[in-house]
Each structure stands twice: as C-alpha cells, then as structure tokens.
N, C-alpha and C positions, 0 to 999 in steps of 0.2 A: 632496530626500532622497537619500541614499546607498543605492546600487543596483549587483548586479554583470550587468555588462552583457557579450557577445558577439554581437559585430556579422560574423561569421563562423562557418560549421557546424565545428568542430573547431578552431575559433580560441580565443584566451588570452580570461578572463574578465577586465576590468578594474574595478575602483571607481570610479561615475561620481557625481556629484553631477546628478540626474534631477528631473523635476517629480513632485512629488507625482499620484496619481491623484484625476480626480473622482469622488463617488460616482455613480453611475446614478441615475436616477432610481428607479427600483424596486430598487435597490442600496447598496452599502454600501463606504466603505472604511475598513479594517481597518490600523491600527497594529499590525505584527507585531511580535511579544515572540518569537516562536520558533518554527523554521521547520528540518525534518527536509530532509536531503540524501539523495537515493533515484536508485537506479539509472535509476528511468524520466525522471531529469533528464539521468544521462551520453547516454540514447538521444534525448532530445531534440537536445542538445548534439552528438549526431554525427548528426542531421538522418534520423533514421527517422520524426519525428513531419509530415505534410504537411504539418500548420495552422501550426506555427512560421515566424514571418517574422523575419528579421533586422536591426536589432540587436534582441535578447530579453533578456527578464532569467527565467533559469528561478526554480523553485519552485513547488510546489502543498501540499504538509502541512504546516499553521499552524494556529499559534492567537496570539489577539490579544484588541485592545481596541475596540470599532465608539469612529472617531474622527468620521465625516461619516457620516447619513443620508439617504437620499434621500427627496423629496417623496410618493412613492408609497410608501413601505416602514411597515406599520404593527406589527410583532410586534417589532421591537428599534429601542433605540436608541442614542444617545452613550454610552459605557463599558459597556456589556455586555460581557462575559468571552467569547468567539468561538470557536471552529474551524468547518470546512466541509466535507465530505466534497471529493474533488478533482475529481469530475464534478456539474457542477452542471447542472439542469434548471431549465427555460423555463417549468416550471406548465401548459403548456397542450396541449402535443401527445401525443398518445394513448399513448407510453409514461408519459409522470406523471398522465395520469389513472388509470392503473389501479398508479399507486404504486410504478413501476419509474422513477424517476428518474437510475436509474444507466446506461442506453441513451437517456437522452433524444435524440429528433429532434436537437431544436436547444440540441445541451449547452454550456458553456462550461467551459474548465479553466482557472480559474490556471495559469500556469506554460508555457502551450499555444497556446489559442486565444488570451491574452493576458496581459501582461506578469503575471511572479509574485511569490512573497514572498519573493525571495533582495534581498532591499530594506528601509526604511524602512517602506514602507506597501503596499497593497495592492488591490486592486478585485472587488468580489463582485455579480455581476448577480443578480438575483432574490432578493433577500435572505429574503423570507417563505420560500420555495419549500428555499431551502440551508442558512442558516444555523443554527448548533448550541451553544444556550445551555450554558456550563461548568457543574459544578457548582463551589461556591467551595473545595471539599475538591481538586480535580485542578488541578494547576501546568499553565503553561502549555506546560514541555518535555514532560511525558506526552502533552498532549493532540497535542502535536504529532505524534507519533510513531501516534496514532488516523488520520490523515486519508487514509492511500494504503494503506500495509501492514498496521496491524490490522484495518483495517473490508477490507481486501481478503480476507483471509485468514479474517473473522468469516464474513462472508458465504458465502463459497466454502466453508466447512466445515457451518455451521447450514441455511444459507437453502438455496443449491444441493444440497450432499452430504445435509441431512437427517441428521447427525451422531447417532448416538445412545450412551448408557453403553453400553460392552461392548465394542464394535466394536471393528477393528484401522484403523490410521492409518500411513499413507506420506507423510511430509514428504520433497520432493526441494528440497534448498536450504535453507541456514540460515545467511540474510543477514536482512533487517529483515522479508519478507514470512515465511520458513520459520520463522524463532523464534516470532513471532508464534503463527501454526497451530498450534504444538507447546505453545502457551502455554492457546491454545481448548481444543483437544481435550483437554489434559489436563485441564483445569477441568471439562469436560464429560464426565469419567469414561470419555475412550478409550484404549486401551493404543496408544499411538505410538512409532513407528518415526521417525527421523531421518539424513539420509541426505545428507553434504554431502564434500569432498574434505580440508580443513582439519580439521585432530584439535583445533587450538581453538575450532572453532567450534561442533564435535559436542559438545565437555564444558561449552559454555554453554547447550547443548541440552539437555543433563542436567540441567540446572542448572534449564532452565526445567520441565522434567517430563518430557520423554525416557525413554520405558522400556527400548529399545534405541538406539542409534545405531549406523550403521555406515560406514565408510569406502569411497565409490565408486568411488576407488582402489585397491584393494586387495581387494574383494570385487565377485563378481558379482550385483549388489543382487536383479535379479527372482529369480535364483534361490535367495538368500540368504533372502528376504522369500518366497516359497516354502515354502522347508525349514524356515523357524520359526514359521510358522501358516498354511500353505495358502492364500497370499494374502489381501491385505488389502479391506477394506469402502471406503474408501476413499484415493486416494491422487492429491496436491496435486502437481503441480509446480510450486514456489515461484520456479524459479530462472529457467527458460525458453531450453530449447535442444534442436536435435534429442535430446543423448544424455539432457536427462532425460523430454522427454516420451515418449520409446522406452520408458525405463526402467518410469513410473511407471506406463503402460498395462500394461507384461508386469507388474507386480508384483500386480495385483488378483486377487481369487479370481473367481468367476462372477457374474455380473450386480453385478459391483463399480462404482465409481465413479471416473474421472478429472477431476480437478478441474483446469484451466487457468490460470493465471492468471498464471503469469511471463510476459514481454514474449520473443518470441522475435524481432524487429527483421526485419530482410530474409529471417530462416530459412523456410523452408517444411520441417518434420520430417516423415518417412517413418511413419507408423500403422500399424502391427503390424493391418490388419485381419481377417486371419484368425483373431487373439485376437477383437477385437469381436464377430464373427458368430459364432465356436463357445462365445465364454464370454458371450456378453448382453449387454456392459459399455456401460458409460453412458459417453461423451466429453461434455463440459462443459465451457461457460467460465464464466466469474466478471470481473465488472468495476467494482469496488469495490462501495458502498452507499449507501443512501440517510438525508438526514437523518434521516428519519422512524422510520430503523431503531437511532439510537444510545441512547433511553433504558434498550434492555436492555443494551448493553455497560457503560453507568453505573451500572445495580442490580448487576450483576456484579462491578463497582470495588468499590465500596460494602459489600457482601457478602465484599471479601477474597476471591475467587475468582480475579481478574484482576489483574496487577499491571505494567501497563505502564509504570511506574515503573523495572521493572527491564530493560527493552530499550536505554533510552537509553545509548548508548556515551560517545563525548565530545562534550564541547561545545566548540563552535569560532567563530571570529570569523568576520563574512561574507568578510572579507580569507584566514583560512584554508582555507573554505569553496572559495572558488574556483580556489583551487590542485587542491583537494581532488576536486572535479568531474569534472575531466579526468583522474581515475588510477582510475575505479569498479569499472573492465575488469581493475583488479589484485584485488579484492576480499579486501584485507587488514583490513580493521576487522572488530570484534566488536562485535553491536548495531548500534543505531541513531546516526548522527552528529546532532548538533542544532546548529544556528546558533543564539545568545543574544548575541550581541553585534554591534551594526549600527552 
C-alpha cells in the first residue's frame, strides 16, 4: 500500500509503497477513504509525542471501509462504513469500565502508538470496544473531520463544561478544533465568543454561528470579554499555548469553566492562580471521546443541528498532504484539510 512515511522527527515525509497492516485479532483493518490532517500530527512529526517511533506514518481522523476482521471481533464486519474516535480503549481496565475510554490505561492511537491513516489502509486494536458504525447519510470526508476535533471539542463543551442554552462561550483558536466548538455551542443555544489572530478565520467563525468574534491582536480579549458580559460561563482554549490558556482563564466570570484541550507540546503556561482561588473557576481538560458517546453527535447531523460538512476545507492528495504536514506552525488554512486521494 501507499503510505507517507518519516523516518526522522522533523524529517521530509516520503511516499512509500508499505505492507499492508494485519488485522489483530480483536481488531480490524480499515481501508481509509479519508483521513483529516490535524495539528496534533505536526506535534507528532516534531517528536513531542513519546510513543512515536521512527520511521511513522502519522494519522489518526478517518473513516473508511472494515477491509479484514479479526477472529475475535464480533459487532462488525467486511465493508461496514467506519470511523474511530483517535483514543482507543482496551475494554478492560478500570477507566473503560466505568465508560471513560478516552484516558484508557492501555490506549492505543492511530497515528501514535502505531502506524496511521496517512496511508492505504490502516489497523484498529479492539474493534468492539472503538469502532463507530456510519450512518449511510454522512460521507466519508465529514466523518473524517468527527474523529480528533469535533468529538474533542463535543466533549469538552457538553460532557466536561456541562454546556447549557444561555450561557456565554470563549472559543480561543479557530483552527479545526475552535470552529468546531463554536459550531456545538451554537447548536446548543450559547451566545459565543470567538477569539483567533486571523480576520479570515474569525469571519468563517461567523459563518459557523459566532455571535462576536474578536481579534487577539488587536484587543485585550479578557478584558474585552469582561466589558461585554462580565465574563464568560465557559471558555475553551482550542489552540494551546501559554498566551491563550492565560487568556481563556482571565476571560471567565466566577466559578466559570476553563476547558483545555489544545496541545501545548513542551509549554508549561503560567495559571493566573489568584483568578482561580478568588473567582472559584474550574481548570479542566478534555481528551477527546468515547465511541459510545457518538450516536448523540449523529441525532444532531440528522436533526440539521450539526453540519460538519461545512468544516471541511480542501481536499488534498496524500502526496499534498505531506508537504503540507510540515508547514502546520504557519496556520494558514481555513477549516479542515482532508486527504481523499491515496
């Protein structure tokens, strides 16, 4: 199979002709149809992630078609319509009993622990435990764009935040995770804030339901998000870096919410804890979701609520792709990038 490979931490990606993977036994491998290009591949790629060995083939957000199953695997099988959330759990250890499979002990990531869907094909350990039957209404490049950044941002606004109508919303970042969010909450009847450097990326924020946006160049965001509703309920850093998790802590009102879940790589950011202790607030992470949690994001498709359809940016060849890899840190696209062509 055709795979893009780097055989070095900030080395050129090349097009390898690679073996196919097996399935696992209690696994599955996955002929991907399409497969989203996401910052936490650049962070791979520049070697923050420990598990990575080299040579890699990064990727983790696909969806596909189960081409091989394995002897143990009994809820799917040959051509079933696929995605997977990108933290997959072992079924057995005491975070996936109690249905937190997104901290499993003994997780496995595409893309991570091992070789990913910037390829051909692909390998999914546990298949009962991960895998996430399509509906036949959602294409394959939507789904794609489900598996890292919406279920990240789903979760971190519903599940963690406890999101409710009314509330005020602080999106910090509006890349594939920050649209996303802005995309939830407004579905979910919050008045949101969006809050990125890029004035084209803030008016596709608009776009997505943005009731403000403001430029973090140009404005002092907490005290901006301050003076136009006394701090927000809760507030996301999508992007992950000291200046916006600073930001998105000073922006909350009192016993507000900081939702975590941008990748901040070798940073260790500075915590405004004298906000914490005199205003209550909640610090929080967020670390995608679990299969078990996608058939509400699908009632929500369904319902015209949700339109992940319209995150997708361009689509690109895996040979684009991997040019494309190495430039993340410029963060010039709008949307979501999709690989559709292997």
């Amino acid at each position: 199979m055709r795979a893009a490979v780097y055989t070095d931490f900030k080395g050129p990606l090349e097009i390898r002709d690679v073996p196919i993977p097996t399935a696992p036994d209690d696994g599955v491998t996955i002929e991907v149809k399409a497969t989203g290009l996401c910052r936490s591949d650049w962070h791979g790629w520049m070697g923050h992630d420990p598990d990575i060995k080299c040579p890699h083939v990064p990727g983790h957000e696909f969806a596909g078609i189960v081409s091989s199953a394995g002897s143990r695997v009994n809820n799917f099988q040959t051509g079933d319509r696929v995605t997977v959330p990108f933290v997959c759990g072992c079924g057995h250890c005491e975070q996936c009993a109690t249905g937190n499979q997104q901290i499993c002990d003994n997780q496995t990531q595409p893309g991570f622990t091992h070789w990913g869907s910037f390829a051909e094909f692909v390998a999914v350990f546990h298949a009962d435990e991960n895998l996430v039957k399509l509906p036949d209404t959602l294409s394959f490049e939507s789904a794609a764009t489900l598996g890292c950044r919406f279920i990240t941002s789903f979760r971190g606004l519903v599940d963690q935040g406890e999101l409710k109508a009314g509330q005020w919303v602080a999106i910090h970042g509006c890349g594939g995770v920050g649209l996303s969010a802005v995309m939830i909450a407004t579905a979910l009847k919050a008045n949101v804030i969006a809050i990125d450097i890029n004035n084209e990326k803030l008016a596709f924020a608009k776009k997505m339901g943005a009731m403000h946006v403001m430029n973090a160049s140009e404005n002092n965001i907490p005290q901006a998000i301050q003076s136009l509703c006394g701090g927000v309920h809760i507030s996301m850093d999508a992007f992950g870096s000291q200046e916006t998790c600073a930001q998105s802590i000073s922006s909350l009102r009192k016993q507000g919410k900081h939702i975590q879940v941008g990748l901040l790589g070798d940073q260790n950011p500075e915590i405004p804890m004298d906000q914490v202790v005199a205003k209550e607030l909640n610090i929080i992470g967020s670390h995608g979701m679990q299969a078990h949690r996608y058939p509400q994001i699908f009632d929500m498709i369904a319902a015209g609520e949700l339109h992940p359809e319209l995150l997708v940016g361009n689509k690109v060849s895996l040979l684009e792709a991997s040019a494309l890899l190495t430039k993340m840190d410029e963060f010039k696209d709008t949307g979501v990038t999709v690989i559709t062509d292997f």
